[in-house]
VOGU-3710 file (C-alpha; in Angstrom, 3 decimals, decimal comma):
1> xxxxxxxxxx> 70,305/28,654/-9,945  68,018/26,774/-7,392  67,773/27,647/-3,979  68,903/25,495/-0,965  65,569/24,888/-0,154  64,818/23,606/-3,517  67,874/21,303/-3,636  66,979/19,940/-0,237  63,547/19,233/-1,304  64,882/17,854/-5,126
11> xxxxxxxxxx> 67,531/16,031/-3,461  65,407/13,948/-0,898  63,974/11,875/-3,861  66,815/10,636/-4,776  68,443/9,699/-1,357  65,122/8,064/-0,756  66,043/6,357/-4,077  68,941/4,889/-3,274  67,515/3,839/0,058  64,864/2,220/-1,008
21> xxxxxxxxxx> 67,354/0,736/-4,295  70,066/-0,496/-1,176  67,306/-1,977/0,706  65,676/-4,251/-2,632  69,661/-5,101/-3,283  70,053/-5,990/0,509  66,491/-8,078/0,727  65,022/-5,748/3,148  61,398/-4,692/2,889  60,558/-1,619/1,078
31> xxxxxxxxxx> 58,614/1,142/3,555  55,001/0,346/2,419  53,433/3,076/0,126  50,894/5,555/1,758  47,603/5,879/-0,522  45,961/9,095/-0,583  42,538/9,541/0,411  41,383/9,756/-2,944  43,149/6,663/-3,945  41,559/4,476/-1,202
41> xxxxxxxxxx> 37,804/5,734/-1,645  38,094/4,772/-5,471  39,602/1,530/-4,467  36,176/0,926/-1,916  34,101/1,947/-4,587  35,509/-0,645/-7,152  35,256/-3,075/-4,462  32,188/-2,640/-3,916  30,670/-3,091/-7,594  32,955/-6,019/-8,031
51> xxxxxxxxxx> 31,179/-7,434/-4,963  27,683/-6,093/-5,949  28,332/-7,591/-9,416  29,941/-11,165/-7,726  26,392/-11,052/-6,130  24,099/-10,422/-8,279  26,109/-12,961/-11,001  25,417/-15,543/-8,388  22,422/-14,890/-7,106  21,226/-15,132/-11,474
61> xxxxxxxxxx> 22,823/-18,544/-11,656  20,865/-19,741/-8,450  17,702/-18,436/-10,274  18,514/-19,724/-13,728  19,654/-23,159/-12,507  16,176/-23,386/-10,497  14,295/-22,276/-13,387  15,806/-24,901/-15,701  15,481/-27,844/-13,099  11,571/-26,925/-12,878
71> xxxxxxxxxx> 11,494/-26,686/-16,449  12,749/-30,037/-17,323  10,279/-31,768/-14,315  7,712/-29,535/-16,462  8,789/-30,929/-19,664  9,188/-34,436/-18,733  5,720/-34,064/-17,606  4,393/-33,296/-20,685  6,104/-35,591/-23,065  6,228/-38,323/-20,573
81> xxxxxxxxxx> 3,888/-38,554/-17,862  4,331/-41,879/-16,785  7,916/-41,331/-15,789  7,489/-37,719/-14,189  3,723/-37,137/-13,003  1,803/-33,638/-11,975  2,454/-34,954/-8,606  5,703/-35,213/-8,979  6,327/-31,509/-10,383  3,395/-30,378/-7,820
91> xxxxxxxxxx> 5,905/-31,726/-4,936  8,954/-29,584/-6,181  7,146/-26,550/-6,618  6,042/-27,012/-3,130  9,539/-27,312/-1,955  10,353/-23,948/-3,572  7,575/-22,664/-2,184  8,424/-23,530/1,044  12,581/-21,796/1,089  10,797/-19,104/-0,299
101> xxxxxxxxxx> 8,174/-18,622/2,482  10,916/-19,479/4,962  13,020/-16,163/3,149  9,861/-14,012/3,140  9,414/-14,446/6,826  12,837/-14,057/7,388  13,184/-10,944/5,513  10,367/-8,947/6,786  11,133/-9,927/10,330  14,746/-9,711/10,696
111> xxxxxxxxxx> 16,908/-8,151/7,499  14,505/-5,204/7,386  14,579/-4,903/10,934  18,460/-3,664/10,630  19,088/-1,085/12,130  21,341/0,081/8,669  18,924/-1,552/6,602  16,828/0,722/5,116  18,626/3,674/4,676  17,316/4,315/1,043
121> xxxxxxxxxx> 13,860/3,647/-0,598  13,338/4,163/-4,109  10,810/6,839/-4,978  9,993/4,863/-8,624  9,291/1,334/-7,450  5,864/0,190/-6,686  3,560/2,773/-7,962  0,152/2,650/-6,779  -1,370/1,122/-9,581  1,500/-2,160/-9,299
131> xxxxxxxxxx> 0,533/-2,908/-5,570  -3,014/-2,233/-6,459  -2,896/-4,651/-9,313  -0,592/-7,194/-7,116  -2,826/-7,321/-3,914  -6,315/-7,583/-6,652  -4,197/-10,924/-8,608  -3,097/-11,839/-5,387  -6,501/-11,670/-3,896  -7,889/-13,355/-7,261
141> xxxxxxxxxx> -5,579/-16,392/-6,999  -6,412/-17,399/-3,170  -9,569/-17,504/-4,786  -8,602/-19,404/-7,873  -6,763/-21,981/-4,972  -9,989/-21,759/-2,592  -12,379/-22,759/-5,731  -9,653/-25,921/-6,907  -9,895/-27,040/-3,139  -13,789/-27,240/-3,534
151> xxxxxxxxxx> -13,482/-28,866/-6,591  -10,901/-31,546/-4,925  -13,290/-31,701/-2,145  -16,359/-32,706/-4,397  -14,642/-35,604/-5,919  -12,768/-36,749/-3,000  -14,259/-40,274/-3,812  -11,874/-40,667/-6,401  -9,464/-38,566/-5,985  -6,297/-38,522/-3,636
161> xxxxxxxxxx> -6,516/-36,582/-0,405  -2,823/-35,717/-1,360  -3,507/-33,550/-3,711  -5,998/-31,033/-1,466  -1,971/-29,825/0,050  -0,694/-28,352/-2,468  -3,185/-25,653/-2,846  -3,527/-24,930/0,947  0,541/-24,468/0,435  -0,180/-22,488/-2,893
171> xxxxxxxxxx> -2,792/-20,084/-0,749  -0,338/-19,647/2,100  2,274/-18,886/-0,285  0,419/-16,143/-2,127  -0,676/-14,084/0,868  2,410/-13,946/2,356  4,594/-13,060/-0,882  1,467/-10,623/-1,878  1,662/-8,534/2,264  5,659/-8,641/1,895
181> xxxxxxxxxx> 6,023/-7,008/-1,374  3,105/-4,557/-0,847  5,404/-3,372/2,054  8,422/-3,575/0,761  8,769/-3,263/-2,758  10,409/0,362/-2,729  13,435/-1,191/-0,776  17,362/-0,506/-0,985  18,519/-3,450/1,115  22,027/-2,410/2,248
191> xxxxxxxxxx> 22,706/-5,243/4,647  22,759/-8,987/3,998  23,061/-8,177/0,286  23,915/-11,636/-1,421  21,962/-13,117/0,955  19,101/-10,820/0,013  19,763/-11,196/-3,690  19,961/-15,171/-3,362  16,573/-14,984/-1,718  14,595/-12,397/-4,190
201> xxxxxxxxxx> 15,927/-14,625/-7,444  14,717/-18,232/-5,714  11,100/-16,543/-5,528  11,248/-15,157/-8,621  12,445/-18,496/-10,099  9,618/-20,052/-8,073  7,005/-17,314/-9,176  8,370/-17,622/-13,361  8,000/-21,821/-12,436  4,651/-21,079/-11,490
211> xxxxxxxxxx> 3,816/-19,351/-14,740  5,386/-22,228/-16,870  3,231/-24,742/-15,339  0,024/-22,814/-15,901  0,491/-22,008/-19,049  0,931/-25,684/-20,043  -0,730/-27,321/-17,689  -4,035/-28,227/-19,319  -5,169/-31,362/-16,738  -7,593/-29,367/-15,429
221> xxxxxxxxxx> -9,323/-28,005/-17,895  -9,226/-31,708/-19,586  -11,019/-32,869/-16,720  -13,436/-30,346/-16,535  -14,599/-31,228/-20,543  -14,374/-34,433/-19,754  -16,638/-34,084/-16,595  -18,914/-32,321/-18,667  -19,146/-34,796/-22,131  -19,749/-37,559/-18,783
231> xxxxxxxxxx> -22,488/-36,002/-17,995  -24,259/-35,314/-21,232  -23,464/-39,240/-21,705  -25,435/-39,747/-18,554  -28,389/-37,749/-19,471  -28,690/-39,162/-22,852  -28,392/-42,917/-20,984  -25,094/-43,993/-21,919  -23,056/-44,699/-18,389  -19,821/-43,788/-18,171
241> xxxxxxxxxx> -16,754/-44,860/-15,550  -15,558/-40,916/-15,560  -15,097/-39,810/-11,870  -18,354/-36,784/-11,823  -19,123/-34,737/-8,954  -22,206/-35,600/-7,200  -23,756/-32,283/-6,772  -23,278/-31,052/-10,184  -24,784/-27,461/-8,819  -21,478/-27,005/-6,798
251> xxxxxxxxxx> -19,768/-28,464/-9,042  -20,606/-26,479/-11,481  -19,956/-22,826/-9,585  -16,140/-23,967/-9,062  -15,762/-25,265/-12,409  -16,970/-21,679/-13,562  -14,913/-19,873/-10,786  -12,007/-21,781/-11,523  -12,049/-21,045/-15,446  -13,293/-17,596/-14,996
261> xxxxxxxxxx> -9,826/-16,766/-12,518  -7,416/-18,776/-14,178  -5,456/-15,685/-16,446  -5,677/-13,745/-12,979  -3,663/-16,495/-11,879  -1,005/-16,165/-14,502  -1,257/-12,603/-14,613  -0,458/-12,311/-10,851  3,132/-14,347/-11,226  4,000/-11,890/-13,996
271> xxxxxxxxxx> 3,884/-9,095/-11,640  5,198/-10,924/-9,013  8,138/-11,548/-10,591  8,569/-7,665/-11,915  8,577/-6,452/-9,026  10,821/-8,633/-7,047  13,375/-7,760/-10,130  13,364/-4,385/-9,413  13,605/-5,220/-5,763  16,281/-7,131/-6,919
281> xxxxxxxxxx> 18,768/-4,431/-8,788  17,689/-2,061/-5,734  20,104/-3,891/-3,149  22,925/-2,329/-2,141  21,917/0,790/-4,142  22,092/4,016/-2,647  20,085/6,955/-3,680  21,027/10,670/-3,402  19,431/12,234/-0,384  17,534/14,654/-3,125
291> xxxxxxxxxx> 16,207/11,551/-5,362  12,075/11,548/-3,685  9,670/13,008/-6,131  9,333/16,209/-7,345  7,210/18,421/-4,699  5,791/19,830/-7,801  4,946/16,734/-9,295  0,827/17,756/-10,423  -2,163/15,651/-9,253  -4,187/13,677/-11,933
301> xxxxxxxxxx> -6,823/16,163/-13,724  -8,381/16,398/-16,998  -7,480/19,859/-17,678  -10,198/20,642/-19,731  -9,626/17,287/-22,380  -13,389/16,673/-23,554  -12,487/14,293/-27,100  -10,396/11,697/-25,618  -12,756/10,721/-22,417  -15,964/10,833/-24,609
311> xxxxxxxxxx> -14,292/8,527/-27,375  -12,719/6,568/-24,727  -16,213/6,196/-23,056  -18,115/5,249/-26,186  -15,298/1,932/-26,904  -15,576/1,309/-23,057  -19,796/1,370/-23,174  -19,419/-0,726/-26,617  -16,757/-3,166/-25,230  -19,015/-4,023/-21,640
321> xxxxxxxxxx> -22,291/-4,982/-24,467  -20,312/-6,933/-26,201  -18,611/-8,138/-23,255  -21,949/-9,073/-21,645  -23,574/-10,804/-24,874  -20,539/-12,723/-25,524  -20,488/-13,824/-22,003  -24,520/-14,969/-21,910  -23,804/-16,491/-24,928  -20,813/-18,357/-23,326
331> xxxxxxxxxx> -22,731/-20,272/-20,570  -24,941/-22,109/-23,058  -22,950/-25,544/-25,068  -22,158/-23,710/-27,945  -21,559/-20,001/-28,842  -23,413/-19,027/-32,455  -21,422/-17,656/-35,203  -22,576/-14,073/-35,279  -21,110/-13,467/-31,652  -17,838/-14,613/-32,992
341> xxxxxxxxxx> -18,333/-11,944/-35,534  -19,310/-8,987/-33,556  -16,682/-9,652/-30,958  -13,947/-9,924/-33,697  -15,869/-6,638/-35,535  -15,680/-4,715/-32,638  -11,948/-5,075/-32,239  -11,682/-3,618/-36,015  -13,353/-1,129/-35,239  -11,554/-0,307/-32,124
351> xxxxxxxxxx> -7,953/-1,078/-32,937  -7,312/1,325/-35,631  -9,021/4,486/-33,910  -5,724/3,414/-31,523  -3,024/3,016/-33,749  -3,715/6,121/-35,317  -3,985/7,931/-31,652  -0,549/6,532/-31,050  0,991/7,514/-34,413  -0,048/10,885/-33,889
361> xxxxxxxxxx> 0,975/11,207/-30,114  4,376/9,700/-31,601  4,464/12,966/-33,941  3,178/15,754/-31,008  6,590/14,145/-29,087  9,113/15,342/-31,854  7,353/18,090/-32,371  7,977/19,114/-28,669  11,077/20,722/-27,680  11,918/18,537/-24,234
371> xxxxxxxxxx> 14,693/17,237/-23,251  15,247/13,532/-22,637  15,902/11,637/-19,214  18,699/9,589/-19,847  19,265/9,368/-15,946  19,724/5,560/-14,590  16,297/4,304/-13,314  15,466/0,695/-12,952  12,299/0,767/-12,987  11,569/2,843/-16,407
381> xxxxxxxxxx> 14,568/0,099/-18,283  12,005/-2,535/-16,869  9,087/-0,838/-17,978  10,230/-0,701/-21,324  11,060/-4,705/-20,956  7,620/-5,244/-19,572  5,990/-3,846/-23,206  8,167/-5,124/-24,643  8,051/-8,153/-23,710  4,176/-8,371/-22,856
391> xxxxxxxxxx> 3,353/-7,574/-26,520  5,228/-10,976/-27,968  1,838/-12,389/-26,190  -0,782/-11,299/-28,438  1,380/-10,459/-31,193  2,285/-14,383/-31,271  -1,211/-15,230/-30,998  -1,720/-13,381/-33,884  0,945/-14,577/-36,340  -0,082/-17,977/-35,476
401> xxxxxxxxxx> -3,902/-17,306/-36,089  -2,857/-15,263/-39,575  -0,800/-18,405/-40,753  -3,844/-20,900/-39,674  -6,342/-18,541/-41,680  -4,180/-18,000/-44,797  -3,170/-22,177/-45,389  -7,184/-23,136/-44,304  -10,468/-20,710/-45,623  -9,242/-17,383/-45,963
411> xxxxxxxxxx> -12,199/-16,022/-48,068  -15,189/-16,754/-44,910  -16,249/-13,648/-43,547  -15,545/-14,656/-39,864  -11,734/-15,475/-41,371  -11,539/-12,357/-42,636  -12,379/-10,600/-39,903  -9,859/-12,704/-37,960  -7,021/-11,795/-40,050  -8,341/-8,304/-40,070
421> xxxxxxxxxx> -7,998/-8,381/-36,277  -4,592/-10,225/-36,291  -3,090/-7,432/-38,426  -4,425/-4,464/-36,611  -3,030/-6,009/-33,369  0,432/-6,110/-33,950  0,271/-2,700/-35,768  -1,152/-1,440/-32,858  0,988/-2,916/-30,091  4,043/-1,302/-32,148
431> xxxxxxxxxx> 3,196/1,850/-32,150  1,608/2,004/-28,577  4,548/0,833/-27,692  6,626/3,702/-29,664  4,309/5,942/-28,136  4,724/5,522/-24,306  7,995/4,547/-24,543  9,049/8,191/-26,026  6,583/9,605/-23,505  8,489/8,045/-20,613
441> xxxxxxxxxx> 11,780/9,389/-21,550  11,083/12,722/-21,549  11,582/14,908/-18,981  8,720/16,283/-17,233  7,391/19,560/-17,667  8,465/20,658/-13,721  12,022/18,967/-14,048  12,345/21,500/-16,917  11,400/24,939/-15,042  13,525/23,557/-12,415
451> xxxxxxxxxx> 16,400/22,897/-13,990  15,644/26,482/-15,559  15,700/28,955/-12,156  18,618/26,149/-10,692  20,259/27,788/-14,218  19,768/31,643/-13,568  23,114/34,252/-13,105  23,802/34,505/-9,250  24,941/37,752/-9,850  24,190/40,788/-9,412
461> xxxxxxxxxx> 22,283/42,264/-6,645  19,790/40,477/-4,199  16,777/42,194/-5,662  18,155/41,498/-9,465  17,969/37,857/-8,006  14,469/37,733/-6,974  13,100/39,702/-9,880  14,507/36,906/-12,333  13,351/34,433/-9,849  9,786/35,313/-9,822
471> xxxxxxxxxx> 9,983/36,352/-13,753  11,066/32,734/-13,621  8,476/31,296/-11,395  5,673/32,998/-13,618  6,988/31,766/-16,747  6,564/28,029/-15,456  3,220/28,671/-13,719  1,954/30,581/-16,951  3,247/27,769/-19,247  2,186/25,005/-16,785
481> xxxxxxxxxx> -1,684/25,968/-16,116  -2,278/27,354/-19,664  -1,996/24,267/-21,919  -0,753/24,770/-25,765  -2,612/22,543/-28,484  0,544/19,946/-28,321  0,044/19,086/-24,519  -3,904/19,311/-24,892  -3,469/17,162/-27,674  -1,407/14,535/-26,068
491> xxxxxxxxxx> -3,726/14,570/-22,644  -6,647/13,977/-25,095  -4,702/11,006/-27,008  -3,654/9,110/-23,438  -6,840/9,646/-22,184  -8,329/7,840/-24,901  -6,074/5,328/-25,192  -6,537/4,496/-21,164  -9,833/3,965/-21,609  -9,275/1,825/-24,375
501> xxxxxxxxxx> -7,077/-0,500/-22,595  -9,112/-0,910/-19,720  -11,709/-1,867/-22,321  -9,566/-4,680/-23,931  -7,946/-5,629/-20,422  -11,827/-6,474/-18,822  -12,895/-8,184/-22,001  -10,203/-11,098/-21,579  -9,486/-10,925/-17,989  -13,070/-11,790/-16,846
511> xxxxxxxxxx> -13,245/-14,880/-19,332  -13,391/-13,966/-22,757  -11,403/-16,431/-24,966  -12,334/-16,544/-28,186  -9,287/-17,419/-29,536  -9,742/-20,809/-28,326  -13,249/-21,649/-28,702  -13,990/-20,785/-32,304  -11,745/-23,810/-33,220  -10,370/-22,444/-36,379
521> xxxxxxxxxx> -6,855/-22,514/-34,627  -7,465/-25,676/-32,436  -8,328/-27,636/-35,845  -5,213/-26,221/-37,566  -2,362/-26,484/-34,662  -4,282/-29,452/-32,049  -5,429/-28,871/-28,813  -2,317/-28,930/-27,162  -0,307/-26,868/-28,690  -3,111/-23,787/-29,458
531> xxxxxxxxxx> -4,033/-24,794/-25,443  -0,325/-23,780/-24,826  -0,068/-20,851/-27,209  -2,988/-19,118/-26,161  -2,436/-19,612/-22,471  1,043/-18,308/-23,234  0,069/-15,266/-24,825  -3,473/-14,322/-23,346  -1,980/-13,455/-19,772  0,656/-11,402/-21,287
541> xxxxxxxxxx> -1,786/-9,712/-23,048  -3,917/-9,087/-19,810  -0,677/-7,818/-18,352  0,339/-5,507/-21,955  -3,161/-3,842/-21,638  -2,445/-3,238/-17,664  0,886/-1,900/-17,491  0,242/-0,115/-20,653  -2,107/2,059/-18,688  -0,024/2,278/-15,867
551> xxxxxxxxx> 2,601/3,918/-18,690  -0,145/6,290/-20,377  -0,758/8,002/-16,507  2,864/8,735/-16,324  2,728/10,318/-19,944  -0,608/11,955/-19,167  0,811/13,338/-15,696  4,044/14,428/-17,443  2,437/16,506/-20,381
//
């Protein structure tokens, strides 16, 4: 039998039952129903990703419809340049330029100004090496600008004074997009979201736009051969109508400024554009209060690695002669054969020492008992994009060279060492790629011990506590400064392979492009198309060999 008190409290249901039953029958409005707590924070949290999902869908159209109106201006101004000039794809670009100065301003004076604003900053974005490598592109591009206004300015007899705007605009442009994301590139925007969003996607569209047109924009370096063929014409006594500068000593230093800076050019929209995509998935997120880095987190040292920096030395020594002859050879007409040979030689030589370093760094990570991160962090899933990504440069360079060799003169020693070098490159970019992609995904040797004394009993006594604490504590120092032969080993193999990188980011960075002046590939595919290909996949693999040693650190520093 219930008590009283329990058919009181079983009976109220069903009076409110019939209540509320009467009222629906008699039209009346049904007492509204009180949410718990619980219930309404979930609801605000789904409301808030649908919204932070509405905005970031939207802000991705704005982007992707900008991006495709550029590109069909860009297009249109290669396949038909009478209807849609450089001018008139030089005029839009400046209009995006312009919104997105106007947002740049805007943001760094007012939306981070908030006083809710910047609550949250994440610890990941903009390393060191990213705003180091944005503010030396950005700085390399004014220059790139500064050097196409000279040239502009030396042929102003026949050209328009028009065209001497659009790279004032361009060098206006890149210092204030290069200041705003070297302060602000660690942001959690939580006011002003969409706004925000619509804003970082319109650069970004403006930055990829810029990218597009320098990769297959060739105009310039059309005019510059043609300048030059002018003015061999001239010497040799047959006059010419070509427009040719009048001091051909200044002419001559932009011209070689201008072709030595162009990839930083390229190279400096790429990174633009990844950071202001992390930027971009950082608004509206919040962090937990706990998310900075690790206080532990060790300082760069060599710990004793001896193999890796002296191999890594002896390819960076080798690459700078090679580098240097190449280059002395370079400002003559023509560059001999047997340069072509020991540049292409040297890269056989190097590339395979590599692949193998990565293979067995690959091995030394299963090997190692360590735990994976599979925590959410935007800016290691666009890491992993970036190589990804990066390596379809060089790696499509290289199919296209390995198909041009193989239907042409496969059996000429230069050829062969060609497709030697062709092969080796994509087997190398796939398993450098293996390699510092498993390196970034496992969890660092201090997140380990960590989690380890966060792990111990609590009980007990207090001193039973500290003596497993410092046992603890000892364990991770012991393990931490005495390094077994797997770490060793994989500080010796990134070391290595930094210094390799560095070697085969200076080499095409500063000039280098053999790819397109040996001809083989120009001959096979025509000088538009290889023009586009290699200007397509040379700053991408500027930007592979960069952020490939920006990953090795983070392996090295997390061995």
């Amino acid at each position: 039998m219930a008590s009283p008190e329990a058919q009181k409290t079983g009976a109220a249901p069903a009076e409110e039952n019939q209540v509320g039953t009467g009222a629906e029958k008699m039209g009346a409005p049904a007492p509204p129903y009180q949410k718990s707590w619980l219930a309404r924070h979930f609801s605000l949290l789904r409301r808030d990703r649908q919204a932070q999902k509405a905005g970031q869908l939207f802000s991705g159209l704005l982007a992707l419809n900008v991006v495709f109106l550029g590109g069909a201006f860009i297009c249109s101004m290669i396949f038909n340049n009478v209807a849609v000039t450089l001018g008139d794809v030089w005029i839009l670009l400046a209009a995006l330029k312009a919104l997105s100065l106007l947002w740049l301003l805007y943001y760094a004076t007012c939306t981070t100004r908030h006083t809710h604003a910047m609550l949250f900053r994440d610890p990941h974005a903009g390393s060191i090496w990213v705003r180091g490598s944005l503010v030396l592109f950005g700085s390399c591009a004014i220059c790139l600008n500064v050097f196409r206004v000279g040239y502009d300015v030396s042929h102003i007899h026949c050209k328009s004074q028009l065209e001497l705007i659009f790279p004032v605009i361009e060098i206006v442009f890149i210092g204030a997009q290069t200041w705003v994301l070297w302060k602000h590139c660690k942001d959690c925007v939580q006011v002003q979201t969409n706004f925000t969003r619509c804003g970082l996607m319109l650069t970004l569209a403006t930055n990829l736009l810029l990218w597009v047109l320098a990769v297959t924009n060739d105009s310039m370096h059309r005019e510059i051969k043609a300048e030059l063929s002018a003015l061999v014409e001239n010497l040799s006594g047959n006059d010419t109508n070509t427009c040719v500068c009048l001091n051909a000593t200044v002419c001559e230093v932009f011209q070689k400024g201008y072709l030595m800076l162009y990839p930083f050019s390229t190279e400096y929209c790429l990174i633009c554009c990844a950071v202001l995509f992390v930027m971009w998935k950082n608004v509206g997120r919040r962090l937990a209060p706990h998310a900075g880095a690790h206080p532990g987190t060790p300082p760069f040292h060599l710990h004793g690695a001896i193999f890796g920096p002296l191999l890594g030395l002896l390819a960076l020594v080798a690459g700078v002669c090679v580098f240097v002859l190449f280059q002395i050879e370079a400002s003559g007409l023509a560059i001999a054969r047997q340069y072509f040979i020991l540049y292409y030689a040297f890269y056989v030589a190097v590339l395979p020492a590599m692949s193998l370093a990565c293979l067995a760094g690959t091995a030394i990570h299963g090997l190692e008992e360590r735990e994976l991160d599979t925590l959410k962090n935007p800016t290691r899933s666009l890491d992993v994009v970036l190589l990804m990504g990066a390596a379809l440069g060089q790696m499509g360079i290289a199919y296209f060279s390995i198909v041009a060799i193989v239907a042409t003169r496969p059996h000429e020693l230069l050829n062969r060492l060609i497709l030697a070098y062709s092969l080796l490159i994509i087997l190398q970019h796939i398993a450098q790629n293996l390699f510092i992609i498993e390196g970034l995904h496992r969890r660092p040797l201090w997140e380990t011990a960590g989690k380890q004394e966060a792990e111990l009993p609590r009980q007990g006594s207090l001193l039973e506590l500290g003596q497993d604490l410092r046992r603890a504590s000892l364990a991770y120092i012991h393990s931490y400064s005495h390094l077994n032969w797997k770490r060793r080993a994989l500080k010796e193999i990134c070391l290595f392979l930094i210094l390799c990188n560095l070697t085969l980011w200076m080499m095409p960075a500063f000039g280098i492009r053999p790819e397109f002046e040996n001809g083989l590939q120009k001959d096979f595919y025509g000088y538009r198309t290889w023009f586009t290909v290699v200007n397509f996949g040379l700053p991408l693999g500027v930007f592979y060999h960069m952020h490939s040693v920006g990953g090795l650190v983070e392996v090295y520093l997390e061995a």
